[in-house]
N, C-alpha and C positions, 0 to 999 in steps of 0.2 A: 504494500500500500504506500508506504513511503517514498518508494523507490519510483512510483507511477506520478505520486504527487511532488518531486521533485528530482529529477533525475541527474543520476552523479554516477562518473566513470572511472572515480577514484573512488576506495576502499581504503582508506588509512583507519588503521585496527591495533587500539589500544591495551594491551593485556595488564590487569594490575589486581592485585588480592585486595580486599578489603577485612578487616578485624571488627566483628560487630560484638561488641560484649553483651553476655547473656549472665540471669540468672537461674535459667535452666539447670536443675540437678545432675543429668547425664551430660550437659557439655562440657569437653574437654574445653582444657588450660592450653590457648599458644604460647607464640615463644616469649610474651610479653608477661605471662603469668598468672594472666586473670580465663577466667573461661568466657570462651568465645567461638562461634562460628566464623568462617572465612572464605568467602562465595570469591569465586576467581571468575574477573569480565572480562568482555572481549568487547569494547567501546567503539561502535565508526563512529570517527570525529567526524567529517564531510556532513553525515545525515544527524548528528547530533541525540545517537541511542543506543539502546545496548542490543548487540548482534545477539552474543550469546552469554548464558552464565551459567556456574556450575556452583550448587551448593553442597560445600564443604566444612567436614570439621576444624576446630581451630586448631587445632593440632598438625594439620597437615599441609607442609612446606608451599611456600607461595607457586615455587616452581614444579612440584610434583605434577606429569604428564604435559605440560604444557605445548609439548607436539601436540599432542594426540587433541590438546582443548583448541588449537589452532587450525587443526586441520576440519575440526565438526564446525568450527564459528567457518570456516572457507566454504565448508558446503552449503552454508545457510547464506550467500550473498545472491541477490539476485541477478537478474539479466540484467545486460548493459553496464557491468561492473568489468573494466577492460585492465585496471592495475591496481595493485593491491602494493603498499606500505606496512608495515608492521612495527610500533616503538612499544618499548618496556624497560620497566629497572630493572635490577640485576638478578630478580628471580628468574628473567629468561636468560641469565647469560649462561648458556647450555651449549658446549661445542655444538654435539649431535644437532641442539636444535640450529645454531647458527650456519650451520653447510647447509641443512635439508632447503632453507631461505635462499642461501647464495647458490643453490643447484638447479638449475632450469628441468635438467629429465626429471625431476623430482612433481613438478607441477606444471605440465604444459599448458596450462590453461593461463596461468596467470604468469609464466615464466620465471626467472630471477625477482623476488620479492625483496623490493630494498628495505632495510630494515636499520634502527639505533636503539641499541640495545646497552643499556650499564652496564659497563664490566666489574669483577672484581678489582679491590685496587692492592695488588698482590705486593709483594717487597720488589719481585721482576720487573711489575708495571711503573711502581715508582724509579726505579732505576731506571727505566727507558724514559721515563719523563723528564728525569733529573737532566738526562742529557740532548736535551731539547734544545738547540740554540737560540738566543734571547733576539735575533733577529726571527726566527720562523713561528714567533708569537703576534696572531695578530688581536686585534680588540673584537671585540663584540658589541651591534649597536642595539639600540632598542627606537621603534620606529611609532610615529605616535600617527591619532586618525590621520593628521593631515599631511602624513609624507614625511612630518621633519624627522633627520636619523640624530642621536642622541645615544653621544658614545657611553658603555657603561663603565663600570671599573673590571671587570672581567675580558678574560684573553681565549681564543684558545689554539691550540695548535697538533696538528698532525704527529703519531707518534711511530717509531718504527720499534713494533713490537710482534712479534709470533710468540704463542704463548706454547709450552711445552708441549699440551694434551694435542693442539693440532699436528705439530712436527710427528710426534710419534704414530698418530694414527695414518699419514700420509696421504690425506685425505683433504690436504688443506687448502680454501679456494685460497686467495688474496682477499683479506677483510682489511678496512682500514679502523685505526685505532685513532679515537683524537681525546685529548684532555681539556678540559679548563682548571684555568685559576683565577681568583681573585687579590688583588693589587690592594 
């Protein structure tokens, strides 16, 4: 219905857990400590709703299945949805998950699914950031209704990092890694 009453050929599809505290007797404790459930969504920004959602105990990890919760929210997009975008925190930062994204036979329909996904910020990753040269930092602007850009105090810049789990699997497309900081 949506999709008839305004029609969009982008699919950018937000995955994020949310922690709703209960008083409930059987619900479990997450990793926060209180009891709660934790329904994991699948948000298109574009049409402004929720695709899909899976209600979950709070006990169980933001990222547990989150292929499998991607691949059911892909089957539920209608026609005339020709590209598909995918952003999350670092509960999807999931090798496996991030090749299946960057592998075309994987989804012929929608092809290579660009995607910005949180990484862990590992000791590895800090040491690849550390050696970032202070020219290949650039700003970040922030742009208001009417066009004017309006630099903030945040940077960011391209990192050259390969993280171990992809080398070894040998399976590894070319993902780029970028960092921010703030000044």
């Amino acid at each position: 219905f949506v999709q008839r009453r305004n029609p969009c050929d982008t699919a950018t599809l937000d995955t994020d857990a949310t922690l709703v505290a209960t008083h409930k007797s059987t619900a479990l404790c997450c990793y926060d400590g209180f009891k709660a459930y934790q329904p994991l969504n699948v948000w298109w920004a574009e049409q402004g709703q929720i695709l899909y959602t899976e209600f979950r105990d709070g006990n169980v990890p933001a990222g547990f299945e989150i292929l499998r919760v991607l691949q059911e929210a892909l089957d539920l997009l209608p026609e005339g949805v020709k590209k598909v975008r995918v952003r999350s925190d670092t509960a999807a930062y999931q090798h496996a998950f991030l090749q299946w994204m960057a592998d075309e036979t994987k989804h012929p329909k929608w092809g290579v699914i660009d995607f910005a996904v949180g990484c862990d910020v590992t000791p590895s990753f800090k040491k690849a950031v550390a050696e970032v040269g202070e020219p290949d930092w650039r700003w970040i602007y922030q742009e208001d209704e009417g066009g004017y850009r309006t630099r903030t105090k945040r940077q960011w810049a391209e990192v050259c990092f390969v993280p171990n789990e992809m080398v070894k699997s040998g399976k590894n497309k070319v993902l780029r890694y970028l960092a921010t900081r703030e000044l």
